[in-house]
C-alpha positions in Angstrom: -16.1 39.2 43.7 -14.2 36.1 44.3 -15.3 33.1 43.4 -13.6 29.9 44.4 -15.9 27.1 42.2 -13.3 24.4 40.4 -15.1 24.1 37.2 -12.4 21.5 36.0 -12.7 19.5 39.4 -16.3 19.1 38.9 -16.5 18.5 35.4 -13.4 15.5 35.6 -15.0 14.3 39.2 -18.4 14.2 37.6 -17.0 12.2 35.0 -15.5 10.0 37.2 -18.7 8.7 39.0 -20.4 8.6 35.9 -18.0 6.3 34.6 -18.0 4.5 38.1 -21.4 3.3 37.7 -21.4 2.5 34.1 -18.1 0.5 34.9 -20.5 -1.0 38.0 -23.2 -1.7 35.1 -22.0 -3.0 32.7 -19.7 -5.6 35.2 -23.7 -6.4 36.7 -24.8 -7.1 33.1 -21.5 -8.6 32.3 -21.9 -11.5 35.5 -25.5 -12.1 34.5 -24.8 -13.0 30.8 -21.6 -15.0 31.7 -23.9 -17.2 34.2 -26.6 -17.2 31.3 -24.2 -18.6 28.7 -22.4 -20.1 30.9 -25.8 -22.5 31.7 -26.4 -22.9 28.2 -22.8 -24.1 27.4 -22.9 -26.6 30.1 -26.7 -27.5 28.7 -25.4 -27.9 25.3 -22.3 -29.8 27.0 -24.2 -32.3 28.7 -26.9 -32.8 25.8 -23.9 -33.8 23.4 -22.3 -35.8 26.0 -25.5 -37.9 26.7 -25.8 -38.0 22.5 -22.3 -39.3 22.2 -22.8 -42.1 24.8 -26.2 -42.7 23.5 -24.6 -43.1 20.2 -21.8 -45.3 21.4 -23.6 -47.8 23.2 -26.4 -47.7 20.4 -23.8 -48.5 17.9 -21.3 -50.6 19.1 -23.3 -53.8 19.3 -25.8 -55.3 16.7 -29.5 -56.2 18.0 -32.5 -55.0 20.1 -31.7 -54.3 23.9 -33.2 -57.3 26.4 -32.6 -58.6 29.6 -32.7 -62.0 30.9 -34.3 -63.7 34.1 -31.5 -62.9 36.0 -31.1 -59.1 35.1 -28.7 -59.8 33.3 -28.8 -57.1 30.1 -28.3 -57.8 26.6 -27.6 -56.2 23.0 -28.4 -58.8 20.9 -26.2 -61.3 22.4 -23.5 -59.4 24.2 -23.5 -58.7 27.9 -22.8 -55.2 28.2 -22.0 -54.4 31.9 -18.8 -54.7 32.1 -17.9 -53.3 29.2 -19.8 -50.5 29.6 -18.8 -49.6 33.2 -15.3 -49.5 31.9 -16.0 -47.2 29.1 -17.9 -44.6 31.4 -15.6 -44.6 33.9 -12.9 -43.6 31.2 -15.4 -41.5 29.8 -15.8 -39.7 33.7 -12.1 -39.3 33.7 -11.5 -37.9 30.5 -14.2 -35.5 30.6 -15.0 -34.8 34.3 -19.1 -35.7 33.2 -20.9 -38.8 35.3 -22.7 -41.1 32.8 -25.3 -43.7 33.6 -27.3 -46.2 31.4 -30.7 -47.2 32.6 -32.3 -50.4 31.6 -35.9 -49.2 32.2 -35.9 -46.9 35.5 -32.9 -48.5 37.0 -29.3 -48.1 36.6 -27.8 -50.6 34.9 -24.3 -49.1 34.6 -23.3 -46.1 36.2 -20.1 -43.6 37.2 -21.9 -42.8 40.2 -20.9 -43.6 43.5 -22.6 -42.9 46.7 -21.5 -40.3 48.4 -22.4 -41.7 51.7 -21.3 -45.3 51.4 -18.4 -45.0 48.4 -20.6 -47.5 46.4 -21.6 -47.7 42.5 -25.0 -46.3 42.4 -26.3 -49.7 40.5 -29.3 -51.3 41.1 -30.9 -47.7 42.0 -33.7 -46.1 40.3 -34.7 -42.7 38.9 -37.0 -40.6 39.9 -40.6 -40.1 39.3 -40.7 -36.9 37.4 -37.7 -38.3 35.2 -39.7 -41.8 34.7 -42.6 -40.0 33.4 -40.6 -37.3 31.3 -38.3 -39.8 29.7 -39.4 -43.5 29.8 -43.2 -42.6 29.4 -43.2 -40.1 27.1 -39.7 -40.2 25.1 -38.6 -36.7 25.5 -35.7 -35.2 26.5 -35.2 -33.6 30.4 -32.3 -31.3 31.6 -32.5 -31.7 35.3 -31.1 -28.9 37.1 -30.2 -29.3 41.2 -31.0 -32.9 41.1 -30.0 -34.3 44.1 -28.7 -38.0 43.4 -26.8 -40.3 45.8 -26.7 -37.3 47.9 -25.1 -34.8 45.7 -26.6 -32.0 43.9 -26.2 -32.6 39.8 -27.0 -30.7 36.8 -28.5 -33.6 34.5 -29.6 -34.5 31.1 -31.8 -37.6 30.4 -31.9 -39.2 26.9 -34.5 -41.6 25.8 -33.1 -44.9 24.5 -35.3 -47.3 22.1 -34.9 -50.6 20.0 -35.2 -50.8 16.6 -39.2 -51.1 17.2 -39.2 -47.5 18.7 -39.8 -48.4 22.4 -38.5 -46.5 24.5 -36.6 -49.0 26.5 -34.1 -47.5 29.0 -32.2 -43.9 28.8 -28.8 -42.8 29.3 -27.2 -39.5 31.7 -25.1 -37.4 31.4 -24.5 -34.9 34.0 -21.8 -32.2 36.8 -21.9 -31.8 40.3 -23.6 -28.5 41.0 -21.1 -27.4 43.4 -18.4 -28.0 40.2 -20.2 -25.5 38.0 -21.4 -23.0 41.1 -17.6 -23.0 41.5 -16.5 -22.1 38.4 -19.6 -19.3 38.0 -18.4 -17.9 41.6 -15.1 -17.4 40.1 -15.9 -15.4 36.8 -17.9 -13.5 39.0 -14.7 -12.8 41.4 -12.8 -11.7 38.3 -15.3 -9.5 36.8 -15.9 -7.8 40.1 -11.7 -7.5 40.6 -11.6 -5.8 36.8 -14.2 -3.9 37.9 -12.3 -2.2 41.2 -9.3 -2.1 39.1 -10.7 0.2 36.6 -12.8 1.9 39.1 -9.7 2.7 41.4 -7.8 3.7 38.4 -10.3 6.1 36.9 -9.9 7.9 40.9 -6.1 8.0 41.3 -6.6 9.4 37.1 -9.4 11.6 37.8 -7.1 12.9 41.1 -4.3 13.4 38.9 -6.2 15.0 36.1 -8.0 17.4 38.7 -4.7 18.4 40.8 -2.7 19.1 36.8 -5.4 20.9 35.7 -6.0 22.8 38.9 -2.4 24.0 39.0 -2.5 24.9 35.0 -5.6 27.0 35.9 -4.1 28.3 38.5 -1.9 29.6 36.2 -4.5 31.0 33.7 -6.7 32.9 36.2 -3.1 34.2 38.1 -2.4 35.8 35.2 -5.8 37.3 34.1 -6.1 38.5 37.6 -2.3 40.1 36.2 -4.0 41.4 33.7 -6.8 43.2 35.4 -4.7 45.1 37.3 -2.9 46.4 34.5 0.2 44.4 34.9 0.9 43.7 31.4 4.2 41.6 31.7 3.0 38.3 33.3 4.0 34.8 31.5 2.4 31.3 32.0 4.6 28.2 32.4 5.4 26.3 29.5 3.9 23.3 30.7 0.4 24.5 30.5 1.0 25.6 27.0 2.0 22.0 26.0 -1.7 21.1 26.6 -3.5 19.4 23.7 -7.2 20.5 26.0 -9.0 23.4 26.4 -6.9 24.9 29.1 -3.8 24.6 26.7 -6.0 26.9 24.2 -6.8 29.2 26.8 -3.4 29.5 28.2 -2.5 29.9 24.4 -5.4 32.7 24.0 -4.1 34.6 27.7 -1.0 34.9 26.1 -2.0 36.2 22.8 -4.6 38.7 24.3 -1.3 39.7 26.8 0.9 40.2 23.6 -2.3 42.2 21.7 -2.8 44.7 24.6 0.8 45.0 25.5 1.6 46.0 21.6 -1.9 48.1 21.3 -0.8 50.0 24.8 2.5 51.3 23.9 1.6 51.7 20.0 -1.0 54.0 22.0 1.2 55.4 24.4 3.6 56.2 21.2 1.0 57.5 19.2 -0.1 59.8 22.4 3.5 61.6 22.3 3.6 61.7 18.6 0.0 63.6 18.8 1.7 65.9 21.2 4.2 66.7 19.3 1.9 66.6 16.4 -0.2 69.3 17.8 2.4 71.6 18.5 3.7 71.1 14.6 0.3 72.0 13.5 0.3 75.0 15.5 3.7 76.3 14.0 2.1 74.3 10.1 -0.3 76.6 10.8 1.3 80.1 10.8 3.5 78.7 8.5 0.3 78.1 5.6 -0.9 81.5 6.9 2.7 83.0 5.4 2.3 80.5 2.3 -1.7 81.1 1.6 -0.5 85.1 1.0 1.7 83.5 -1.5 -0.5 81.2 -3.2 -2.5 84.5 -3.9 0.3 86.5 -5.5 0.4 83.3 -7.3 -2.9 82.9 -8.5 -2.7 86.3 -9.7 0.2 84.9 -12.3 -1.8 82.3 -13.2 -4.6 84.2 -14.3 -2.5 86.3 -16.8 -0.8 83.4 -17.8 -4.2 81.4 -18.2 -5.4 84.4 -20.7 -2.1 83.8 -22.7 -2.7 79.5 -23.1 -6.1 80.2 -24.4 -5.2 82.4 -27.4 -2.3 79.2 -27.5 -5.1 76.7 -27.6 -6.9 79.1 -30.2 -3.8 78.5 -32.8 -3.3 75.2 -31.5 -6.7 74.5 -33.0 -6.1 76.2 -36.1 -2.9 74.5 -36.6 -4.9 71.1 -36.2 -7.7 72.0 -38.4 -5.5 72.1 -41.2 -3.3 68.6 -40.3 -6.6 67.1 -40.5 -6.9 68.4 -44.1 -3.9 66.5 -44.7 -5.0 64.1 -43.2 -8.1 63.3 -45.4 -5.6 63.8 -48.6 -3.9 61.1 -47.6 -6.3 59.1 -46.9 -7.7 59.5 -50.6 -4.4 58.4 -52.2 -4.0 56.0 -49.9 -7.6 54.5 -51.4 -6.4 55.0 -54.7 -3.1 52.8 -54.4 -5.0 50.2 -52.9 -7.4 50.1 -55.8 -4.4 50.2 -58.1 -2.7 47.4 -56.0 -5.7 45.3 -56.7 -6.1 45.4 -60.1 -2.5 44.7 -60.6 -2.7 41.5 -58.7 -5.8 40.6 -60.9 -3.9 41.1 -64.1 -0.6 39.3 -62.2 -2.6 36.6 -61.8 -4.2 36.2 -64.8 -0.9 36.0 -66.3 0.1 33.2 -64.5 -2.9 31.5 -65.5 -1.9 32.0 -68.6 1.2 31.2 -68.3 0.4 28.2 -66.4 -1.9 27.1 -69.8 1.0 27.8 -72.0 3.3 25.6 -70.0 1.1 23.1 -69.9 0.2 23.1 -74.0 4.4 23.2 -74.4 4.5 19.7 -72.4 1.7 18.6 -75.1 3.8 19.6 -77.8 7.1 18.1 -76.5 5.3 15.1 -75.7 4.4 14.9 -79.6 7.5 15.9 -80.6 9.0 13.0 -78.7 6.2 10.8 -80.0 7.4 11.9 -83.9 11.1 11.9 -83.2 10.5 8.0 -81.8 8.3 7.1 -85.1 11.5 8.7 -87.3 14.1 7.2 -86.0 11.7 3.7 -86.6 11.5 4.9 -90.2 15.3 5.3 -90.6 16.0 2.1 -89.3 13.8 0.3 -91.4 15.4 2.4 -94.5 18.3 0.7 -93.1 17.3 -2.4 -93.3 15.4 -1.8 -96.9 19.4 -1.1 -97.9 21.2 -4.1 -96.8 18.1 -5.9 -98.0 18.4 -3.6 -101.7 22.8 -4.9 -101.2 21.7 -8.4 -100.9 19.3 -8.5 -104.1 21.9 -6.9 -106.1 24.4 -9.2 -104.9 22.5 -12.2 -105.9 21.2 -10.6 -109.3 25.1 -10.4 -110.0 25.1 -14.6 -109.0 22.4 -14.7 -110.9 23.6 -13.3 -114.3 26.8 -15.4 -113.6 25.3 -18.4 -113.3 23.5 -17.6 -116.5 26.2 -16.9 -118.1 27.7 -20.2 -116.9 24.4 -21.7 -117.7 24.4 -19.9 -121.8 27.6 -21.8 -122.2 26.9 -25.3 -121.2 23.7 -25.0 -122.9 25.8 -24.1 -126.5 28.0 -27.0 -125.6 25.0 -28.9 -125.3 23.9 -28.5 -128.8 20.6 -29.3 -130.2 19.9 -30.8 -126.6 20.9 -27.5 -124.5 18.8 -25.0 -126.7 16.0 -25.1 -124.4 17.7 -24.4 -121.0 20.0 -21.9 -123.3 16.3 -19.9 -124.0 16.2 -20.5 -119.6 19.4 -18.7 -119.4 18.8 -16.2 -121.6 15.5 -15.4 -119.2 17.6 -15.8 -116.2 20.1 -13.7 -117.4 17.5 -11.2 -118.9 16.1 -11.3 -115.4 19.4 -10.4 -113.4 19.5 -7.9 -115.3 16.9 -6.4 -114.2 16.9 -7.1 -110.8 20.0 -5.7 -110.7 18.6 -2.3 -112.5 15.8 -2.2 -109.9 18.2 -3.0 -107.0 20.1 -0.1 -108.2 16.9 1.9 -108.4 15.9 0.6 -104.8 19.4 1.8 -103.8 19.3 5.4 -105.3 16.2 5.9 -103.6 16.9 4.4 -99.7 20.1 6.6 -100.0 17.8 9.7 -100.6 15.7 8.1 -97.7 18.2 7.6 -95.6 19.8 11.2 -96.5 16.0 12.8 -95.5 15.5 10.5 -92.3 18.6 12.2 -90.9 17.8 15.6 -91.8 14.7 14.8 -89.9 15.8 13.6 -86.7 18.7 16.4 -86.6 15.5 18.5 -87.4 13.5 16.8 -84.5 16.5 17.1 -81.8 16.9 20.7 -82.4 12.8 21.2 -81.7 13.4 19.6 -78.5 16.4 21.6 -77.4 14.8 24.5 -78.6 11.3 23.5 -76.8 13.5 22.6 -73.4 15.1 25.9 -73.4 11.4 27.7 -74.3 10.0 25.6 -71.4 13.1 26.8 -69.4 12.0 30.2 -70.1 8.3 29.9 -69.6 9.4 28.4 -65.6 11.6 31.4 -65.1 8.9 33.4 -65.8 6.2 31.6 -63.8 8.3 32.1 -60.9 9.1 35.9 -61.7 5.1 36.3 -62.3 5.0 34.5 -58.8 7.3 37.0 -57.1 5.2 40.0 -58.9 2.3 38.4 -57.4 3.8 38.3 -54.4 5.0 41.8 -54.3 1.4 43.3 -55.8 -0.2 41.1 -52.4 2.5 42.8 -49.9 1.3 46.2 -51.7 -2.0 45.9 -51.3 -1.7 44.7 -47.4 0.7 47.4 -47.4 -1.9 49.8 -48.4 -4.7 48.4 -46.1 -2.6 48.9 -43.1 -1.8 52.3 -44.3 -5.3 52.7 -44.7 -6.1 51.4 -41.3 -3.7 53.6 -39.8 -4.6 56.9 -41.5 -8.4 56.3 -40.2 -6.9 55.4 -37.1 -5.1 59.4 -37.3 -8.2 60.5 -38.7 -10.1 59.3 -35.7 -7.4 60.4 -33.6 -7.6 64.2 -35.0 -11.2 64.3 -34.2 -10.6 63.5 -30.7 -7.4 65.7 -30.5 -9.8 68.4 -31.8 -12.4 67.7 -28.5 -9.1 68.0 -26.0 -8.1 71.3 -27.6 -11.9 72.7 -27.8 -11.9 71.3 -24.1 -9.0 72.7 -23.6 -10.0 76.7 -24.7 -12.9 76.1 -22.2 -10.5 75.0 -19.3 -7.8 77.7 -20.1 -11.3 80.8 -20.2 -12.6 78.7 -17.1 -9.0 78.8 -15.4 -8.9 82.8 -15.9 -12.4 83.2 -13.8 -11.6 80.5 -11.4 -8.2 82.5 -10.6 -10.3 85.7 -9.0 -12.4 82.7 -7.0 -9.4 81.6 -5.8 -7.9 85.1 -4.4 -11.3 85.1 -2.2 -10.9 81.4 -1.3 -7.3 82.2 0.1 -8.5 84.7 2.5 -11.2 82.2 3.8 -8.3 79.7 4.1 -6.2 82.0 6.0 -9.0 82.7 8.5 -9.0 78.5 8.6 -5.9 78.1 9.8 -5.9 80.3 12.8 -9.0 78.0 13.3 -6.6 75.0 13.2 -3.9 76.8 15.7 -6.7 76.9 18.1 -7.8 72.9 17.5 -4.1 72.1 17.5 -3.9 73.1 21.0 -6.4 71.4 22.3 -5.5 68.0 20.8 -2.2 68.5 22.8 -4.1 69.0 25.9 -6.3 65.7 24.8 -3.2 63.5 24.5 -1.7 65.0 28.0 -4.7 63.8 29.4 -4.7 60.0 27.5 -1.1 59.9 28.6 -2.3 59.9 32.0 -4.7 57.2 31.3 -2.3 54.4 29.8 -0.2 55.4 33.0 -2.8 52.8 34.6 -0.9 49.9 32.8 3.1 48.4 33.3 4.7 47.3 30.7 8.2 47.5 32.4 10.2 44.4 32.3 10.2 43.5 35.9 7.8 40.2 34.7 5.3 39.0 36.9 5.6 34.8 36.7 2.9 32.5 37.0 3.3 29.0 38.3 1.1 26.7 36.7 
């Protein structure tokens, strides 16, 4: 069934109008708020225009607005008119805005001219609605279409008091009509030209779109047509493949489903001849098992008298491992044993050292002491010293002594009667060196023998501290050979725990061993009966195969006929082209 709808065309042309009319409304809304802020701009323009010349005139002179007889108007003292028609009609030129000042309903002052006559609109007066709006009441009035001096104007009205609060006069500010229908008119005309711009632009796009997209489906449904006819080589331009759309992932997905069937057709095809030649080899496998299931059975029969002769091998076997269990278990024993031993010697080893370790420490003690006693010695022989040369001196001066007694003896005889006294002094003194000299002798004897012991001592003292450093030499050594047996004993006894561990691990081991061969003797009796089940088996299995000579055959007549049906498709390289 043909069908000859252009989904695509629809779709983008649909799209198209739709965004015709939202381009059409939003232009409409666009023109009505441009002439809605548009009026309220020129509203707000006005207002501050008829504020600034209120504030101008208002300011610029000092004193209460008045006019005289004449109608002549005042500010204070200053006759404004002149003045003020000069400054509004720089004002009008700078700004494009007609200003006016009203003393009371009339204009005083004005940019106006007539547009019949050419003629300042002064001496004219307001209207009605704007005399009761302004003057009367003192508000505000935005006139809009206010036709004055025969033009239309948009107009704002400004009340304008004295410094009493009476409203005496009021100033305008205000366009020609035509000025701002102009200038609406033409943001109009450029809204509505944007408008057909984009709206002629999204057609001649929308065209475009349609025509590329109807050739690059074109191209798609060319080549599924291709397809359904079984022509398998077709190929899609490269352009359509390039699409980032839909139709580019389609193109994408033809192609792949054209590269799938191709590849499943002739791996069928393939596979077709292999099952034809397949079936024929099973035929020929076929007799061929017959000839090898006759073998099997002479086989079997070998197996069953050589299954008979691994049992009674399993039964020694057993027997055999029975006994290495034995061993086994006496190994494990000793190996208990040497790790109790191992234990106790590293109890004792380290009692040792901690005796050793006391003993050490109780020989610092002592050479500390000794040290202590050899310092205290040494003291004692030098003071012995000293008590020698001091012993020397007194026996030096008991020898002065005695001389000068002697000295003293003889003067005292020459003396006479007079010298008798200090002769018995002498005699004293002499008596007295004497024995000083005895006892420094004395003294002497004895320091010597001091001295002569002192020595023996600290020779005595020297030799207990060389004999203490080598003993504490000793006792190191043999900390650190104790440390060493310690040492050893620990590797022992983890020696003896992996030993331990490893020996249960055999003794687990031999238990399981023991299941395989008991297993084993069951599979080798089990093997003998299963032989005879086999001998009948093989004659089933020969009747099998002529079964599967017969099925052979007619797989080769089923892949004949497939063959024929994968004729249907071309896979030849003659390629069909699409244009896209």
């Amino acid at each position: 069934m043909k069908k000859n709808q252009k989904l695509v065309r629809n779709v983008l042309l649909l799209s198209s109008l739709l965004a015709i009319i939202l381009t059409a409304l939003i232009a409409s809304l666009g023109i009505r708020g441009i002439r809605t802020a548009y009026y309220e701009s020129f509203e707000e323009e006005l207002h501050a225009a008829a504020v600034m010349l209120k504030g101008q005139i208002t300011n610029q002179w000092s004193g209460d607005w008045s006019q005289s007889s004449d109608g002549v108007v005042y500010k204070g003292k200053t006759d404004i008119h002149d003045i003020l028609v000069a400054q509004l009609d720089e004002l009008h030129e700078e700004t494009g805005i007609s200003f006016t000042f009203f003393y009371g309903d009339t204009r005083y002052a004005t940019s106006l001219v007539d547009a019949g006559t050419g003629d300042r609109m002064e001496g004219t007066t307001a209207s009605e609605e704007i005399v009761d709006t302004v003057l009367k009441q003192g508000e505000e009035k935005l006139a809009m279409n206010f036709e004055i001096g025969g033009e239309n104007f948009y107009a704002y009205y400004l009340p304008l008091t004295n410094d009493s609060g009476d409203v005496v006069g009021m100033v305008f500010a205000g366009r020609e009509t035509e000025s701002v229908d102009k200038n609406i008119l033409l943001a109009t005309f450029i809204i509505t030209g944007i408008f057909l711009f984009f709206a002629t632009l999204n057609t001649l796009m929308g065209h475009f779109f349609v025509k590329k997209s109807d050739k690059a489906m074109k191209g798609i449904l060319t080549g599924l047509h291709n397809l359904e006819n079984g022509k398998l080589s077709f190929y899609i331009d490269d352009a359509t493949f390039d699409r980032k759309d839909e139709l580019g992932i389609i193109a994408s997905s033809a192609a792949e489903l054209r590269d799938k069937l191709q590849d499943v057709i002739q791996t069928t095809m393939n596979l077709s001849d292999e099952v034809t030649g397949s079936g024929e080899s099973l035929a020929s496998s076929a007799d061929t098992a017959s000839h090898v299931a006759e073998q099997v059975t002479n086989a079997v029969e070998e197996i069953s008298k050589g299954a008979v002769s691994q049992a009674e091998n399993v039964e020694s076997s057993l027997t055999n491992t029975e006994e290495m269990g034995d061993s086994i278990d006496d190994i494990t024993s000793s190996v208990e044993s040497l790790s109790s031993a191992a234990d106790e010697m590293q109890q004792d080893a380290e009692k040792t050292v901690a005796a050793i370790n006391e003993l050490m420490s109780q020989n610092e003690t002592v050479m500390e002491s000794m040290e202590e006693i050899h310092g205290q010695i040494r003291n004692t022989n030098d003071a012995v010293q000293e008590i020698a040369e001091a012993s020397n001196i007194i026996t030096s001066i008991s020898e002065q002594t005695n001389l000068l007694s002697l000295n003293a003896s003889i003067e005292a005889a020459r003396a006479g009667d007079y010298g008798k006294g200090f002769a018995v002094v002498a005699s004293e003194i002499g008596s007295l060196a004497v024995q000083s000299k005895e006892a420094a002798v004395s003294i002497g004897k004895i320091v010597n023998q001091l001295v002569s012991e002192s020595q023996k001592s600290v020779d005595t003292i020297e030799d207990l501290n060389t004999a203490f450093n080598m003993q504490n030499d000793k006792l190191n050594q043999t900390k650190t050979d104790m440390d060493g047996v310690v040492e050893n004993v620990e590797n022992v006894d983890a020696s003896a725990q992996v030993i331990s561990e490893k020996v249960h691990s055999l003794n687990q081991l031999k238990v399981s061993f023991n299941e395989i061969i008991e297993e084993l003797s069951a599979i080798s009796q089990q093997n003998a009966a299963s032989s005879q089940e086999t001998n009948a088996s093989m004659e089933e299995l020969n009747a099998t195969f002529a079964v599967i000579a017969e099925s052979a055959q007619d797989l080769r007549s089923l892949a004949e006929e497939l063959n024929a049906k994968m004729n249907f498709f071309s896979l030849e390289e003659d390629e069909v082209a699409v244009e896209a």
